[in-house]
N, C-alpha and C positions, 0 to 999 in steps of 0.2 A: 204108094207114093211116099218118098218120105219129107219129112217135116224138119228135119234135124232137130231131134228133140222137143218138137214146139207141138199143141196140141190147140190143130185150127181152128176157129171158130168163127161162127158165119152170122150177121146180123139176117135173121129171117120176117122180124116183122118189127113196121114203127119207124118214127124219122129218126136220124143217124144224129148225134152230136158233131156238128162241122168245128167248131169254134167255141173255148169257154174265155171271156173277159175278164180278165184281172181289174179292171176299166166295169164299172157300172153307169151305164148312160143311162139309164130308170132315174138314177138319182140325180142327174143333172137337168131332166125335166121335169122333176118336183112331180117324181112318180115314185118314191122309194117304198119297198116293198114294207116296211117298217112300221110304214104311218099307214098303210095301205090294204088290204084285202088279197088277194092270189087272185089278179084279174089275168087274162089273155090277152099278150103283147106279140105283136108281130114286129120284125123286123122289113120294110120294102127295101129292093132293090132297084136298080137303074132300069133294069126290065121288067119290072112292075109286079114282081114276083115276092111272094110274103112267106120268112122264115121265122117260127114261133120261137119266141124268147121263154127260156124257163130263168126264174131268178131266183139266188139262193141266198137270204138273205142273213149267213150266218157267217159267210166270208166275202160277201158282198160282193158277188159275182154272178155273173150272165151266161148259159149256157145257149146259145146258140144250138136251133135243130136243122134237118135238111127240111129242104120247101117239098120233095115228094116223100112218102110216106115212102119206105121200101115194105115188097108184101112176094117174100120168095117158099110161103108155107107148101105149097105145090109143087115146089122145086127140093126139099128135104130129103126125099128119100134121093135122089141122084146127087145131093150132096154128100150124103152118109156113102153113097159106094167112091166118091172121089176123095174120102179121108177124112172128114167132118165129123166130127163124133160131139162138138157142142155148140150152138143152138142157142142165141140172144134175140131176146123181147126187150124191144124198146116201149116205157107205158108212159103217155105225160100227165 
């Protein structure tokens, strides 16, 4: 397969970064990561669904994760013969 020039890579395990916030709403609920501990923050949605917040408090931004964990460790070797040659761990 070719790639044109591009060398694929496949997130195989851990939740995906959906969204990073230039916008820290931590700090607008007088939760700033600063004054604060590395607690676990979740983000709900309208469907009741919870996306863990990682916050990074040196640019003062919110990285937003996917709510299902992706887990394709089983599926690697049939990535490698479709052109996949690297392989990302997501760790929060």
């Amino acid at each position: 397969m070719n790639f044109h020039g591009v060398t694929p890579e496949v997130v195989i395990q851990g939740r995906i970064p959906v969204m990073t916030s230039e916008y820290c709403p931590l700090g607008d609920l007088d939760f700033c990561v600063r004054e604060k501990e590395q607690d676990r923050v979740f983000l709900k949605d309208r469907k009741c669904k919870y996306y863990p917040i990682i916050k990074n408090p040196e640019k003062c931004q919110s990285v937003i994760l996917s709510q299902k964990e992706t887990d394709l460790c089983r599926k690697k070797d049939d990535l490698r013969k479709a052109g996949v040659s690297r392989f990302r761990i997501y760790v929060e």
